[in-house]
Backbone bond lengths (Angstrom), bond angles and torsions (degrees), N, CA, C in turn:
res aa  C-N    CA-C-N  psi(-1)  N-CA   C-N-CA  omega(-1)  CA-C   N-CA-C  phi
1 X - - - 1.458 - - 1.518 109.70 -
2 X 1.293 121.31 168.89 1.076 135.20 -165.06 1.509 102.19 -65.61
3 X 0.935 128.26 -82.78 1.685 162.45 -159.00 1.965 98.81 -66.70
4 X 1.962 105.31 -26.67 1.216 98.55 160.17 1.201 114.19 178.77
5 X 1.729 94.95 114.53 1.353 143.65 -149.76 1.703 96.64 -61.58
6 X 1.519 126.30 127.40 1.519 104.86 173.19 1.563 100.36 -69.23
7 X 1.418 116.00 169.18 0.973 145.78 -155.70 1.671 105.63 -104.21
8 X 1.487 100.66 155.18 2.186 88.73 -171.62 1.486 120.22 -52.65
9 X 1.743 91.76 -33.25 1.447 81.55 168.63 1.669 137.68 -89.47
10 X 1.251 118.17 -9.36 0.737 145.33 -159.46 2.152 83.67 -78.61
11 X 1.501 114.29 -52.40 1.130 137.29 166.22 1.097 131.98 -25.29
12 X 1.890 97.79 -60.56 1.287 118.43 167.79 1.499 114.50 -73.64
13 X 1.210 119.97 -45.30 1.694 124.71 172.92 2.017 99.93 -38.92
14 X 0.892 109.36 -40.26 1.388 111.42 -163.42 1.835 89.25 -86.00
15 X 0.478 124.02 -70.46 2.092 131.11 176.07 1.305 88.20 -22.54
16 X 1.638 140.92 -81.99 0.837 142.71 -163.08 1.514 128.30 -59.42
17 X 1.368 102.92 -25.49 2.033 134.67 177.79 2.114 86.57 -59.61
18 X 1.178 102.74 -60.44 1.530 125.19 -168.72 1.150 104.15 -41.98
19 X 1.509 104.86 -81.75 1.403 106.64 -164.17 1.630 117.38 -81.66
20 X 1.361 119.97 9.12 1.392 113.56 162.39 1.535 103.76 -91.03
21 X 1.229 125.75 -26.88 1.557 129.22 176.68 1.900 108.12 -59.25
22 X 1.476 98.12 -48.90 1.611 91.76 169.77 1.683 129.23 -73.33
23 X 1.142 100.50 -19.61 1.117 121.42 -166.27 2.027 102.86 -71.09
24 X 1.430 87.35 -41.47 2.177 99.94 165.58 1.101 111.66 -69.09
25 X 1.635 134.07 -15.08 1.384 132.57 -151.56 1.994 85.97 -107.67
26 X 1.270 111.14 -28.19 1.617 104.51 -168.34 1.660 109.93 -88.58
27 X 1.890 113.50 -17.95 0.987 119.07 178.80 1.804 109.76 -71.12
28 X 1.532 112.40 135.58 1.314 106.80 -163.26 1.643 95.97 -113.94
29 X 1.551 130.99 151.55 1.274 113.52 -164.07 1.754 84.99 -166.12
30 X 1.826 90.43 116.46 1.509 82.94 -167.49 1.549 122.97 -78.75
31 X 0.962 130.38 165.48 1.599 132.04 -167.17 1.660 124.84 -113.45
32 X 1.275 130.25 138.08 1.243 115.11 175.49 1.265 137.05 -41.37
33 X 1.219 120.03 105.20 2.081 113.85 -175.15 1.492 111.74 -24.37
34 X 1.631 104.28 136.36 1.714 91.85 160.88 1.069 107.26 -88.99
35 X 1.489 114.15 -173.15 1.408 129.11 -163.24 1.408 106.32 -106.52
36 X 1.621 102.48 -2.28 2.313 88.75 172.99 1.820 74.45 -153.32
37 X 1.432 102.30 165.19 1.351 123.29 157.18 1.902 114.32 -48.59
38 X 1.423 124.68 146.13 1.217 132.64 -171.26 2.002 83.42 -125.90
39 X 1.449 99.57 124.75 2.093 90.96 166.60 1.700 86.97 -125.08
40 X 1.675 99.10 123.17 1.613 119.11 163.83 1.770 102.61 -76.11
41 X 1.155 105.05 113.17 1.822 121.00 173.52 1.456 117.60 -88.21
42 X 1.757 110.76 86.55 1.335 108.66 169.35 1.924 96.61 -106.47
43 X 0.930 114.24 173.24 1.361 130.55 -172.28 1.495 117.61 -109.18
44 X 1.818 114.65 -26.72 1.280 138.43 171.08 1.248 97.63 -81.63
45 X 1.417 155.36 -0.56 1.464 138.25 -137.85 1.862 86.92 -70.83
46 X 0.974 125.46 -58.85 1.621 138.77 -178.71 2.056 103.26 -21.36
47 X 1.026 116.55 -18.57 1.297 135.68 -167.69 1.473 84.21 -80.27
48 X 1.643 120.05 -40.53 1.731 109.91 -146.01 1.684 100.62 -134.27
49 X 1.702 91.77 55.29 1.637 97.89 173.27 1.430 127.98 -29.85
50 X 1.607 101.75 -53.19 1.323 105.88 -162.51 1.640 113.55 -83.34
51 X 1.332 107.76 16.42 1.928 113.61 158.08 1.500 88.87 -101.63
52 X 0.885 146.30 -3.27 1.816 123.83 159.16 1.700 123.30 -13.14
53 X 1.857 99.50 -67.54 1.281 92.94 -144.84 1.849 75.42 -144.77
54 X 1.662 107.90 71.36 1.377 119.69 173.90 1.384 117.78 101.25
55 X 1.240 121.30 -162.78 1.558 124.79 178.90 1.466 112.47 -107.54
56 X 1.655 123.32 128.38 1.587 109.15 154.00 1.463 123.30 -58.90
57 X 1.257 112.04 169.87 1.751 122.70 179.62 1.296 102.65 -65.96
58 X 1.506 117.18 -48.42 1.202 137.16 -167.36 1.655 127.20 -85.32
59 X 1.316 146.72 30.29 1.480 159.90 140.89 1.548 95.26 46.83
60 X 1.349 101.82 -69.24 1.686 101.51 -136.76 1.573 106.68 -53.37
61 X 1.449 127.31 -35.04 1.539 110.43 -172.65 1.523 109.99 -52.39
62 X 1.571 108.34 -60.65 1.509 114.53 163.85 1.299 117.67 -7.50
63 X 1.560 123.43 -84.87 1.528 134.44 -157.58 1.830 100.23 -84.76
64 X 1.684 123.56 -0.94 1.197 101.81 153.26 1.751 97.46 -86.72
65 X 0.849 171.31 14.97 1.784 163.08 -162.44 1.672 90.37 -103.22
66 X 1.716 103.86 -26.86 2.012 93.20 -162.07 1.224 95.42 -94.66
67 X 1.434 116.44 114.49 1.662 124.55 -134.83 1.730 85.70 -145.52
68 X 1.538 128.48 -5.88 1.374 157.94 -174.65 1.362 136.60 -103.50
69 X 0.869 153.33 114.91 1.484 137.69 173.13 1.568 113.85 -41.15
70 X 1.392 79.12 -38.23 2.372 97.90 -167.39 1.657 87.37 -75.54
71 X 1.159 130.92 -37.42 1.589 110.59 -170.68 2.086 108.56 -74.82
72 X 1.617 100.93 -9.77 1.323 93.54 -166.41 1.615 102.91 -81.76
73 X 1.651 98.46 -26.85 1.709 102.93 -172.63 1.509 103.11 -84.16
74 X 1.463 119.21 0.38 1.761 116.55 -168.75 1.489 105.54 -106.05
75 X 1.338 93.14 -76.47 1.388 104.09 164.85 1.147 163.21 -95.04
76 X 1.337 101.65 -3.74 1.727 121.78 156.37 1.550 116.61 -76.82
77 X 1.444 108.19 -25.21 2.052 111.89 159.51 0.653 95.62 -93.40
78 X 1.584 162.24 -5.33 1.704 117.93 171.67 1.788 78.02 -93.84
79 X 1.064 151.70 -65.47 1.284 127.44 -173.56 1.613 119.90 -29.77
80 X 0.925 121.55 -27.21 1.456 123.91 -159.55 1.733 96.67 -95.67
81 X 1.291 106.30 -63.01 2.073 110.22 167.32 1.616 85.32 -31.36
82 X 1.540 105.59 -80.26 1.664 100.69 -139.98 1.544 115.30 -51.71
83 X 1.531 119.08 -25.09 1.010 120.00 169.40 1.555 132.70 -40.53
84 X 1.436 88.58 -32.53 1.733 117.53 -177.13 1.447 113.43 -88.76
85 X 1.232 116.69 -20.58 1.627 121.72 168.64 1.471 98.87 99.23
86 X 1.537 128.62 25.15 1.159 132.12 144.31 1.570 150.80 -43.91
87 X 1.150 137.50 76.22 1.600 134.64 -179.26 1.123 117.43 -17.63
88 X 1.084 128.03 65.86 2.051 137.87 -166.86 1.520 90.98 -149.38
89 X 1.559 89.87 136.84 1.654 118.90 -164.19 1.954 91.94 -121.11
90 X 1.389 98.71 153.33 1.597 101.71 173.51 1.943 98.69 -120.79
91 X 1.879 104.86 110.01 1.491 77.32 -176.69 1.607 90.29 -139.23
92 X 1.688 119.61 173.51 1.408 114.71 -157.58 1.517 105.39 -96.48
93 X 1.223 111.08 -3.18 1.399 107.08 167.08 2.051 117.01 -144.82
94 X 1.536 103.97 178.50 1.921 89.47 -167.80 1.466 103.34 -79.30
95 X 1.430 112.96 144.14 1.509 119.11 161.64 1.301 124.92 -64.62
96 X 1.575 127.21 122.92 1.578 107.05 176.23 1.501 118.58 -52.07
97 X 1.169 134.24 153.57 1.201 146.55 167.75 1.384 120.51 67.54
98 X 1.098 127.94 9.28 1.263 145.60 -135.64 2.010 103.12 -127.27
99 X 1.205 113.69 158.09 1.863 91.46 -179.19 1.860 74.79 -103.96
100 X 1.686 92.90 150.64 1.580 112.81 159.38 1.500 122.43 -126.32
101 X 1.025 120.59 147.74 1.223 120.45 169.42 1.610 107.92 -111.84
102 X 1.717 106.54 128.37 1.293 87.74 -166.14 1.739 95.02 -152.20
103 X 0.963 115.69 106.66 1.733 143.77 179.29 1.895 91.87 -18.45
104 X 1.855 98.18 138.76 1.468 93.99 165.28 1.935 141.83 -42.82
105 X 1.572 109.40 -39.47 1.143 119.63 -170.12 2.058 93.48 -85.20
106 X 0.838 127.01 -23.49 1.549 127.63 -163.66 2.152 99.33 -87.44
107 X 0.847 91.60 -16.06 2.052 94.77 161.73 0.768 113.94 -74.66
108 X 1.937 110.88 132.12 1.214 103.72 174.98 1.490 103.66 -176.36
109 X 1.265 132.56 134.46 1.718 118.60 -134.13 1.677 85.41 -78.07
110 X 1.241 113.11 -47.44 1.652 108.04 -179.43 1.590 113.79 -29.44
111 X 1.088 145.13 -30.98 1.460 144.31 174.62 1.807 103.64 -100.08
112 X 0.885 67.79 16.28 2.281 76.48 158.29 1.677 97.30 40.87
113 X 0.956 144.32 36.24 1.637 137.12 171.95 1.323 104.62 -35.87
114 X 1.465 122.41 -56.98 1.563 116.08 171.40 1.481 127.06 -26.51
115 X 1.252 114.56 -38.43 1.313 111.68 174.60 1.805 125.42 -71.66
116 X 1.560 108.68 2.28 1.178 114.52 176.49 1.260 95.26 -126.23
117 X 1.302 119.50 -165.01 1.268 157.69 -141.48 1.946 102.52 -132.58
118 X 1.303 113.82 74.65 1.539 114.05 -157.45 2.043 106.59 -93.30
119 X 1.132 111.77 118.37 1.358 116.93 172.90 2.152 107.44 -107.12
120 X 1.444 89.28 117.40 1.524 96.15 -148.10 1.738 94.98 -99.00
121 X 1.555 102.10 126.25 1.523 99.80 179.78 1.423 114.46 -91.99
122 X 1.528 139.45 87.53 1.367 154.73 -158.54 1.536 99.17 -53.66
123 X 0.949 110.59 -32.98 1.865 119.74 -167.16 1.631 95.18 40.67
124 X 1.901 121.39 -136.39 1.256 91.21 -179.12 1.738 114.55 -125.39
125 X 1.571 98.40 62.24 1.382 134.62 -162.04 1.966 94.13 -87.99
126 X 1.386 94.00 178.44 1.274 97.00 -172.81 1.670 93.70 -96.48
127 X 1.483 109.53 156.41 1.535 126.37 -170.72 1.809 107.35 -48.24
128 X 1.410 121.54 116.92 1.007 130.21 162.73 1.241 128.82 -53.02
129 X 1.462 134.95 129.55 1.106 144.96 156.24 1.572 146.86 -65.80
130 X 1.162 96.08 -53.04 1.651 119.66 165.39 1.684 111.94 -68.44
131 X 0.811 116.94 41.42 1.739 108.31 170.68 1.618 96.03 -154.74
132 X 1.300 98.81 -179.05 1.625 139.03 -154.85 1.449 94.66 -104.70
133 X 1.531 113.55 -52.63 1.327 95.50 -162.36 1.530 94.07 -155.03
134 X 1.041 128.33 158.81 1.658 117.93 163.61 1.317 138.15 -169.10
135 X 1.559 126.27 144.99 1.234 131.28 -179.86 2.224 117.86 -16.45
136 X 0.967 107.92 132.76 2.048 100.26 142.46 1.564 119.01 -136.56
137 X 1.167 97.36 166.90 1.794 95.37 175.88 1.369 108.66 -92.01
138 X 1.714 105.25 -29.23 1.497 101.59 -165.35 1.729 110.67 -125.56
139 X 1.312 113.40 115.07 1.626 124.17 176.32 1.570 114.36 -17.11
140 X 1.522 92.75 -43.35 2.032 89.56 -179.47 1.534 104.46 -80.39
141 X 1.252 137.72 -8.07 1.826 132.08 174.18 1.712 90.68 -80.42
142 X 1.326 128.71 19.61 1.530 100.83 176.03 1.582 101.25 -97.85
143 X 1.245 114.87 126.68 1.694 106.69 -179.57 1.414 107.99 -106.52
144 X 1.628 114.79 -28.58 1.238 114.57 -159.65 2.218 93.11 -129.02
145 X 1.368 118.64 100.76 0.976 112.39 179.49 1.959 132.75 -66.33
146 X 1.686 90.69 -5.73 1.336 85.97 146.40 1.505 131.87 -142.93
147 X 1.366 97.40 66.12 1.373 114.54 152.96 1.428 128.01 -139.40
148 X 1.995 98.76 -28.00 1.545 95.98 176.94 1.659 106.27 -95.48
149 X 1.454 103.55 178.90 1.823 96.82 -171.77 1.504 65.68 -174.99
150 X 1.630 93.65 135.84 1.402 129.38 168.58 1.593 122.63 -83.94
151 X 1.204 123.85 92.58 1.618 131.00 166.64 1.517 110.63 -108.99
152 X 1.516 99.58 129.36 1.850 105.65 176.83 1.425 123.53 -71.64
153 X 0.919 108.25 145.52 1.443 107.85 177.65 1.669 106.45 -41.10
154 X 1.679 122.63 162.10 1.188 125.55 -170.87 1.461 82.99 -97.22
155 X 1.398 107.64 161.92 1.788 117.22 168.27 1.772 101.42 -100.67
156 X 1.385 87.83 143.55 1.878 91.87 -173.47 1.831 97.05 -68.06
157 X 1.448 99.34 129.08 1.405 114.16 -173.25 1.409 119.06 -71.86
158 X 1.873 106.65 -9.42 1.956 91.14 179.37 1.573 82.07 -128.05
159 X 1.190 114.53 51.90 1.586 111.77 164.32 1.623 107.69 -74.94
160 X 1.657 129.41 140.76 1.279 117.27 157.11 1.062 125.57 -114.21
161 X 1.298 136.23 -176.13 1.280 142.61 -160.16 1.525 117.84 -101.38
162 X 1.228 117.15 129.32 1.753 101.63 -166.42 1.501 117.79 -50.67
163 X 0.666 120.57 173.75 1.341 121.13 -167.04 1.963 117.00 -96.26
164 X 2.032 93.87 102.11 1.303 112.40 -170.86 1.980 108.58 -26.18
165 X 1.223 117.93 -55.84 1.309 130.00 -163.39 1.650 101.14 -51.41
166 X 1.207 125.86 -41.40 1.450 116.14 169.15 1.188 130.20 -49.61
167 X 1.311 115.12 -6.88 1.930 108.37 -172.74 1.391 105.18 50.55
168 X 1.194 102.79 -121.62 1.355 103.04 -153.02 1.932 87.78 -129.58
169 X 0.992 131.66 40.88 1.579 146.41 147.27 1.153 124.68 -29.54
170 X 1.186 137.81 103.93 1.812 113.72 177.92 1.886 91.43 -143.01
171 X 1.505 89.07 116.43 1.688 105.44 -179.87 1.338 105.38 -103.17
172 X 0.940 128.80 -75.65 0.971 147.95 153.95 1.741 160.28 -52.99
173 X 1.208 126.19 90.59 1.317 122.81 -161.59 1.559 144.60 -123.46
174 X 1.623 109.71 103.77 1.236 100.68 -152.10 1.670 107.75 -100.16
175 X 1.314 125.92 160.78 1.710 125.55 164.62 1.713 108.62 -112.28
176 X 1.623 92.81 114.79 1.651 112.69 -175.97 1.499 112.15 -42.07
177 X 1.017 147.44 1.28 2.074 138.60 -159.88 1.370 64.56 -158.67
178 X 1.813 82.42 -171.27 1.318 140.37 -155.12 1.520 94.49 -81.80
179 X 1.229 120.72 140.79 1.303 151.02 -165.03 2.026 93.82 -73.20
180 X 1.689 119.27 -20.60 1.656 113.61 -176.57 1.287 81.80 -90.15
181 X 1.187 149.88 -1.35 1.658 140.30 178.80 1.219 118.63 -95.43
182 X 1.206 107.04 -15.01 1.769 137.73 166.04 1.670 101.88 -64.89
183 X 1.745 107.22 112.63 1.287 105.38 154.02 1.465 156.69 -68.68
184 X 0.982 137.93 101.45 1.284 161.29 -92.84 1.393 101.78 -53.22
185 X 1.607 116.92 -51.85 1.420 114.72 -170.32 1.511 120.99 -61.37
186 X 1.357 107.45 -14.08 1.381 116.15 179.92 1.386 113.54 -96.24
187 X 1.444 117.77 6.00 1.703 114.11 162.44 1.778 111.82 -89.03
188 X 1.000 101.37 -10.91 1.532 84.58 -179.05 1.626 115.26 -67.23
189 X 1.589 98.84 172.03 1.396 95.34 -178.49 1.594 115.91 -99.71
190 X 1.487 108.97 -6.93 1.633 106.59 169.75 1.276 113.70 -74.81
191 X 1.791 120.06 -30.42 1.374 89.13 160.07 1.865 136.91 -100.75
192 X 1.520 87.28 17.27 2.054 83.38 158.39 1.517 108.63 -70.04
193 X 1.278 106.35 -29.33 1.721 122.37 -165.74 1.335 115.34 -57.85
194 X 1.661 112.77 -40.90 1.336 133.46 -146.95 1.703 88.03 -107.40
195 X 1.216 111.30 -46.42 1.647 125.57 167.75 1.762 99.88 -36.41
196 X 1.332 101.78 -78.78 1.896 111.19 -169.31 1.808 96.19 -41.69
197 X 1.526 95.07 -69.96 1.704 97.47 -170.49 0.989 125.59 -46.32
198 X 1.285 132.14 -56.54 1.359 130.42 -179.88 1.647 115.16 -115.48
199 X 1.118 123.19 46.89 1.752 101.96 170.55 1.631 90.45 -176.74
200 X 1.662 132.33 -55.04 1.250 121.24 -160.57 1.261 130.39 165.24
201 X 0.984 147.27 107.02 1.742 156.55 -120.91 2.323 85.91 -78.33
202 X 1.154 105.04 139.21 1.547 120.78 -154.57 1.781 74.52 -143.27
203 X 1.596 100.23 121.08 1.949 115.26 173.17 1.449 93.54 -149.92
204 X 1.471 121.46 134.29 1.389 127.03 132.75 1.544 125.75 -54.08
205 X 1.661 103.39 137.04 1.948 117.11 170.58 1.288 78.10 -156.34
206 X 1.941 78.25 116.48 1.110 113.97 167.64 1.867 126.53 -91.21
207 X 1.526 97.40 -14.92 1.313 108.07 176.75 1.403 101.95 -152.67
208 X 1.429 98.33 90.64 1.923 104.25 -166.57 2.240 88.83 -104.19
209 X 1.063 85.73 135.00 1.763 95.87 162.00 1.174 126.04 -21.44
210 X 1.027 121.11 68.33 1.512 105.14 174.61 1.497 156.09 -10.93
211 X 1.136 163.70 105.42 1.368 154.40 176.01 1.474 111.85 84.33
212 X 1.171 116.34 -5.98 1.810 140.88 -177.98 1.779 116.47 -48.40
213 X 0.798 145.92 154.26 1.295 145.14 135.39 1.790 108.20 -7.13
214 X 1.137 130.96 112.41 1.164 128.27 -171.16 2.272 88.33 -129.91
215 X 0.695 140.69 69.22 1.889 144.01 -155.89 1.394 105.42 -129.66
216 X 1.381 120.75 -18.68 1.776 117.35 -177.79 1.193 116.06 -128.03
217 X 1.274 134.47 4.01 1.003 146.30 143.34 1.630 152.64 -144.01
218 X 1.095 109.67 134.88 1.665 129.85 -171.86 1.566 102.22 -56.06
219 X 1.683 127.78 119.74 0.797 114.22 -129.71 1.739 81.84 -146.50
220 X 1.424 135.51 125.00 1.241 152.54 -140.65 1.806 93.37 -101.82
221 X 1.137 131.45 144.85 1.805 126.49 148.23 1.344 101.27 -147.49
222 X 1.217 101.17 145.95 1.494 133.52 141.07 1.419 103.37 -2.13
223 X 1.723 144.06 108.42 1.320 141.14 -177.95 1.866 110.69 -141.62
224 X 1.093 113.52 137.30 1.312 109.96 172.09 1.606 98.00 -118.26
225 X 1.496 106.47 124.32 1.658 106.41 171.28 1.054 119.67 -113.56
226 X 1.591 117.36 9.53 1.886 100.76 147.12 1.177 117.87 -54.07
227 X 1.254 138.86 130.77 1.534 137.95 148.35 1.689 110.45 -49.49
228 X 1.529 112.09 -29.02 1.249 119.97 -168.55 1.629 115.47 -83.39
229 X 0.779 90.92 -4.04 1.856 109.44 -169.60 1.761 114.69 -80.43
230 X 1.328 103.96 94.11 1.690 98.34 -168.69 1.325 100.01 -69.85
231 X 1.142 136.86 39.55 1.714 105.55 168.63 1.399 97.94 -93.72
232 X 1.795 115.35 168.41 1.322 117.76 153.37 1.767 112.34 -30.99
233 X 1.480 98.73 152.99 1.582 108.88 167.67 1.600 103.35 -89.04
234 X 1.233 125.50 159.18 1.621 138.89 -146.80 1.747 84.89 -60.81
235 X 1.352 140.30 138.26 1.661 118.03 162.41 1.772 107.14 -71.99
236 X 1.771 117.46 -28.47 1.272 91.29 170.45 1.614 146.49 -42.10
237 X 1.878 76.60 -43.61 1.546 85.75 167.81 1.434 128.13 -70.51
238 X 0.979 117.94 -9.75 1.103 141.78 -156.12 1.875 112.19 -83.85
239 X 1.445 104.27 -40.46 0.975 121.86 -178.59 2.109 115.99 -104.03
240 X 1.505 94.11 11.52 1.504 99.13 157.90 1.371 109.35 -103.58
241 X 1.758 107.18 146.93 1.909 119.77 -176.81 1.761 88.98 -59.61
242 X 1.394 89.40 149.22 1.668 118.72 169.33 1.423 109.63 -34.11
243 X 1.360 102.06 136.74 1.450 96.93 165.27 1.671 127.38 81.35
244 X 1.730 112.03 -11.63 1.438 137.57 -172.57 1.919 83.38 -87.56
245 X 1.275 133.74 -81.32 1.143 120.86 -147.78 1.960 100.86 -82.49
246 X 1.349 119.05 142.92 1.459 151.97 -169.04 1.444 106.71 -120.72
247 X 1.085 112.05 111.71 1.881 120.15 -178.69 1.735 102.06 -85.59
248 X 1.316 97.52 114.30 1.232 114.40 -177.64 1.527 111.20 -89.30
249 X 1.458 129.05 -48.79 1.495 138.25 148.16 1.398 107.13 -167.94
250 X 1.240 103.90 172.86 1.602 114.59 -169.13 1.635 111.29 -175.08
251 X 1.604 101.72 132.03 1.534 98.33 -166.54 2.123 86.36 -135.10
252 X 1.174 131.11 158.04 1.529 124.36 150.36 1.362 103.33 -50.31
253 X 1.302 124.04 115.91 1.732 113.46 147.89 1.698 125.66 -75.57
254 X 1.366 110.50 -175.30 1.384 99.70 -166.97 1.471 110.76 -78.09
255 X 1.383 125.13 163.47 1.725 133.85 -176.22 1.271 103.25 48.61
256 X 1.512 106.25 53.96 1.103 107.27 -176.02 1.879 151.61 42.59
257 X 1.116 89.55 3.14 1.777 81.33 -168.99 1.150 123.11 -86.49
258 X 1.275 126.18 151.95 1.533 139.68 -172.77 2.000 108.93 -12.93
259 X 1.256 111.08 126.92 1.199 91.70 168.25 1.540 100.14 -141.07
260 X 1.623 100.09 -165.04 1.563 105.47 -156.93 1.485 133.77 58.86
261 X 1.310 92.74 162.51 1.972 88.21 -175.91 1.685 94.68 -141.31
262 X 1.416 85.82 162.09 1.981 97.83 -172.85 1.664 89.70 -135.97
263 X 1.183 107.54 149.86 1.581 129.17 -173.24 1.290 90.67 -71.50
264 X 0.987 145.76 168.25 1.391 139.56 90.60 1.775 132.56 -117.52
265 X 1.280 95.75 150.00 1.376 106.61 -142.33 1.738 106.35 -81.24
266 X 1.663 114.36 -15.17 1.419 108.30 164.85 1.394 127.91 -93.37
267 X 1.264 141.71 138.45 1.708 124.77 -161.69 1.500 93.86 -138.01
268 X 1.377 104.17 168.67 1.364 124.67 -174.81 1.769 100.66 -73.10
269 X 1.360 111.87 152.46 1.512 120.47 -169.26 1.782 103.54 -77.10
């Protein structure tokens, strides 16, 4: 937090939180066969030639491309099944008859989903219609206990850890979205002012690289700090290792939109 900075070790505790969290994500551990084919429905798949016809040795270009929430529920699980020796296909639209899993924004009656068997990934979108059954992030989006089922967001798998050597350093400070997702007190311009002058240059990125080297800068998201607050939790945040994002404050702003911001302690290089 602002007012009090964790401490090197406190730093390092978190460095180490990181890279044992990735370190479970690289271990591969094969899984019981299913009993029919699973096809993950992204629409970009053409983006990720080289899952065509199996897996490369090499991951990481891949899981920087999932630059999306919808690529983390498409194609970062069928990477993760296939890893396991799972019958899961990556294809750009639903198979008839077939079960799909297919990310909230990627529905859409024009690709006929009806004709399959649709398992709908809600991310933290409003409740899907077109499916059978489907994903939530958050225990209170379950309305119907047998259809919805709660799975967390995946954490981006080549995320790193800020960079131990800083202690407890903070130069720099950015907020991940759009500046209307920014809670209110933090749009003014006396405090970018007060930010530059006394403490540390404060910029919106609205579409920062995904899963990247995040090591030089302290890095703002989207936070709700009611505990009481049923919406989904931010998926950005969602998709940083434990312990990376720090709630700096957070209030509802008006017409509702996302408010508050949470530190987090790994930043883009």
């Amino acid at each position: 937090m602002v007012n009090g900075s964790p401490s090197d070790a406190h730093a390092s505790r978190l460095h180490l939180a990181t890279e044992a969290f990735s370190a479970s994500f690289r271990a591969v551990t094969p899984l019981r066969p299913l009993p029919v084919p699973i096809y993950f429905v992204c629409p970009e798949a053409s983006r990720w030639p080289e899952l065509e016809h199996g897996l490369p040795t090499d991951l990481e270009p891949s899981f920087r491309r999932c630059s999306e929430g919808d690529h983390i529920w498409s194609v970062q699980t069928y990477v993760y099944l296939k890893q396991r020796g799972l019958d899961v296909h990556l294809v750009p639209r639903p198979v008839p008859e077939q079960i799909c899993v297919i990310p909230y924004h990627y529905l859409s009656i024009r690709s006929l989903p009806f004709r399959s068997m649709v398992v709908a990934c809600r991310l933290d979108s409003a409740r899907p219609t077109i499916c059978d059954i489907q994903t939530v992030l958050n225990a209170r989006c379950i309305e119907d206990p047998s259809s919805d089922f709660l799975m967390p967001q995946w954490i981006n798998p080549i995320l790193r850890p800020r960079d131990p050597s800083r202690g407890a350093e903070v130069s720099v400070v950015s907020f991940k979205g759009t500046i209307s997702n920014l809670a209110w007190p933090f749009r003014s311009p006396r405090i970018y002012g007060r930010a530059r002058a006394a403490w540390c240059p404060f910029r919106s990125n609205a579409r920062p690289r995904e899963g990247e080297a995040r090591r030089s800068l302290e890095r703002l998201s989207g936070r709700r700090s009611d505990p009481r607050d049923p919406r989904p939790r931010a998926v950005r945040l969602q998709r940083e290792a434990p312990g990376e994002a720090i709630e700096l404050l957070g209030r509802r702003s008006p017409g509702g939109a996302r408010s508050g911001v949470g530190v987090s302690r790994s930043a883009e290089e």
